[in-house]
N, C-alpha and C positions, 0 to 999 in steps of 0.2 A: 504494500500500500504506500500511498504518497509520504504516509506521515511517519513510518518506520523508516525512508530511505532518507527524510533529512531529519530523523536522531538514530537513525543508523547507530554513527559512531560513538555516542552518547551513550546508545542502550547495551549496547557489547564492553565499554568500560566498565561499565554498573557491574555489568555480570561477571567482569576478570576481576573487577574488585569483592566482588561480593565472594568468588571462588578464593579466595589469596586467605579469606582468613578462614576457610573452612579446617576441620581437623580429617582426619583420614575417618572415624569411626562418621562425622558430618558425610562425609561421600557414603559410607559403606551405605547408611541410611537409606539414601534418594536410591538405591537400585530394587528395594524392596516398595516404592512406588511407581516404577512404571507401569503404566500399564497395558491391553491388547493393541491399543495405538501404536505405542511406542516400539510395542517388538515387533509389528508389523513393520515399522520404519527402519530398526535394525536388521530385521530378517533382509529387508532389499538392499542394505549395507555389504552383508553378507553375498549375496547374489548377486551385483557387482563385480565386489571386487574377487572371486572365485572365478567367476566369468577371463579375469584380467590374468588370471593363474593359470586356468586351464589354458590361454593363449600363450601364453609363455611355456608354458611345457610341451606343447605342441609343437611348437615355433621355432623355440632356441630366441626368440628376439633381445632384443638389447643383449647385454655380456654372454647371453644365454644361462646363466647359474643353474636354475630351477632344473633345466633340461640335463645339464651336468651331474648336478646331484641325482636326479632319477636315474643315468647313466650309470653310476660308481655304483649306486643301491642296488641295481643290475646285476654288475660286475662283483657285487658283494665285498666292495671296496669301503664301501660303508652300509653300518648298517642303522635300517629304520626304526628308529628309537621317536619316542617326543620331540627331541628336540630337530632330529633330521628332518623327521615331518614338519616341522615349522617354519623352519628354515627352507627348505621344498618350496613349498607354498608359497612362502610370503617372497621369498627372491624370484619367485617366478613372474608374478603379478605385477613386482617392480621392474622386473627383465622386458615386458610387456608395454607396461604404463610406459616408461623412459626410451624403450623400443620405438614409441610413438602408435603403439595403436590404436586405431579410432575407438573406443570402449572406456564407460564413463566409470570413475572410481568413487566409491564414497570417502569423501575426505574427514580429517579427525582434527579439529582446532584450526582450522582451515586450509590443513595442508592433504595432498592426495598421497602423499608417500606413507603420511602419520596415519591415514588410515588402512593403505594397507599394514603398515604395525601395530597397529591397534586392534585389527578385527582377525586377520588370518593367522597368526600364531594360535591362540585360542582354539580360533574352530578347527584347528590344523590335531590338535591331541585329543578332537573326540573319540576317534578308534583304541584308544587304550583305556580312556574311563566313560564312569556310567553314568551318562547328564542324560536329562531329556534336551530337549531342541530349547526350551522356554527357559532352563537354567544357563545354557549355553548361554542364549541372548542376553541376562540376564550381567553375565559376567561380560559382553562385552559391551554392554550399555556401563557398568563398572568402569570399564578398560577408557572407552573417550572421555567420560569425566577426569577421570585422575590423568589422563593425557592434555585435557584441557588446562586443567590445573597445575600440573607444572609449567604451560607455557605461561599460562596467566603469570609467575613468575618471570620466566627468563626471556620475556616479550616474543612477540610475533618471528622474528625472523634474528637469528644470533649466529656468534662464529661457532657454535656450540651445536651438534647437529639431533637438531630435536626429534629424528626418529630412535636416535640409540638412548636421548637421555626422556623425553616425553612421552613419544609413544610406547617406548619400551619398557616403562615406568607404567601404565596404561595394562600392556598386554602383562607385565606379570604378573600385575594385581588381580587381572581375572584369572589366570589359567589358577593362582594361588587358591583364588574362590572355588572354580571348577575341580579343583582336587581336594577339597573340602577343609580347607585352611582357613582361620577365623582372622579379626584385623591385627592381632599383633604376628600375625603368620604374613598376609598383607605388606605392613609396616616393614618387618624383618626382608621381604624380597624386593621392596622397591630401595630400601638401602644398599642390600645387595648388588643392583642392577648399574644403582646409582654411582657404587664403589669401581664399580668394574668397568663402565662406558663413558665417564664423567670427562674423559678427555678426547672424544672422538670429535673433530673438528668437522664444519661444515666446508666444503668445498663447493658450492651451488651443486644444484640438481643438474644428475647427467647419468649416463648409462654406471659407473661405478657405485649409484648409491643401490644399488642393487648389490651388492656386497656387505656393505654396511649396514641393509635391511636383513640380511643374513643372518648378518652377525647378531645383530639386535634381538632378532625374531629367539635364535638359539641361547641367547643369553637370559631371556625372560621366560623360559622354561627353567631354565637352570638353577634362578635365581628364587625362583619361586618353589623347586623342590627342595635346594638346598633348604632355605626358610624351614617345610618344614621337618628337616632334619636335625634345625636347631641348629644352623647354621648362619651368622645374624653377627655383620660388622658391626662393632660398637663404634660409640662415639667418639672413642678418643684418635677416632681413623681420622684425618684433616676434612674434607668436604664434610663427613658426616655428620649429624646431629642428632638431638636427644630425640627428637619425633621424627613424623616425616613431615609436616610443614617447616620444622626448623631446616633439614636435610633440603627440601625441595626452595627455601630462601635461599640456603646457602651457593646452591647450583644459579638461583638467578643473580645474585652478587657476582658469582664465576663470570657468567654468561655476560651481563649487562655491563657493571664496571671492568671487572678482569679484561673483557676479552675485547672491547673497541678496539685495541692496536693490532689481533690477531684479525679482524674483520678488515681493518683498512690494510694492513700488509699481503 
């Protein structure tokens, strides 16, 4: 409507500000209200960007990963665990999206890369556990919020590349949920994630961020099992902090002031 496109800008601050001071158990909250709207609107999230996977697997397009990966899995070079399934997937989609093909992706915080990180790792490990489709969605409607969330911190666009540190932050908080881990399980894997990818730089969008979605995708499995294995960097690690909003300030401090000279250089 007229009147949304000039406070537009207005009404999306409200809501980055309004995200900035939520706490992690404030997010876990709002997934237990969606409702058949909404997973209706994530279900086509889903259908999407899988659409943009199966072309990439197909294809080989952009770096070709995904097609790679399925190759080695083959060749029993690697094999199909969680995380390789994620990894599959979600590099395929970006193999595709970056390839340039004509097929539209659901974006996560307004980026299309963050949503393929956001949605396909997730729906990437339902063959090993027992979700129905509505829990599924459920974590990945999870997954764009807390991906939302961190950028609400480290702004729109950073030398910081917000699919290993946002979306990936995002996807492990749901698969955490989907393996039936509660918010200190949550907490524990998005520090995790945070510890391990906190320095992957942006380099603009181009066919290699389909590696880096890779990586991402694999790392937020990882992070979210280690979690609960009871595996959970403390604070006294540098980026990290006592929560995860303190953890996810720290990262936009990183991100905002740290890094404008990595951005201009």
């Amino acid at each position: 409507s007229k009147q949304s496109s000039s406070t537009g800008k207005s009404t999306l601050a409200e809501l980055e500000e309004w995200l900035r001071e939520l706490k992690l158990e404030d997010i876990f909250e709002l997934v237990s209200e969606l409702d058949q709207e909404d997973l209706k609107f994530l279900k086509k999230g889903v259908d999407f960007n899988l659409k943009l996977a199966e072309h990439g697997l197909k294809y080989g397009s952009g770096l070709g990963i995904g097609k790679a990966t399925d190759r080695l899995l083959k060749q029993k070079l690697l094999v199909k665990d969680m995380a390789a399934s994620a990894r599959m997937l979600t590099s395929a989609a970006a193999d595709a999206r970056m390839g340039g093909a004509k097929l539209p992706a659901m974006s996560s915080a307004g980026s299309g890369n963050h949503g393929l990180t956001a949605i396909l790792p997730i729906w990437a490990i339902k063959d090993f556990i027992d979700a129905d489709e509505e829990t599924m969605l459920r974590a990945i409607g999870l997954s764009h919020v807390v991906t939302a969330y961190v950028k609400a911190h480290t702004g729109r666009l950073s030398a910081v590349c917000g699919c290993s540190v946002a979306a990936g932050a995002g996807a492990t908080a749901g698969i955490t949920y989907l393996v039936g881990g509660d918010v200190t399980h949550m907490e524990g894997a998005i520090k995790n994630i945070m510890e391990d990818l906190a320095g992957v730089i942006c380099d603009g969008a181009k066919a290699g961020c389909a590696l880096k979605l890779n990586t991402a995708a694999g790392a937020a499995v990882q992070a979210a099992l280690f979690s609960l294995q009871g595996v959970n960097v403390k604070d006294t690690d540098g980026i990290i902090g006592t929560s995860t909003q303190k953890t996810v300030q720290n990262m936009g401090t990183l991100s905002t002031d740290g890094m404008i000279e990595t951005d201009k250089a």
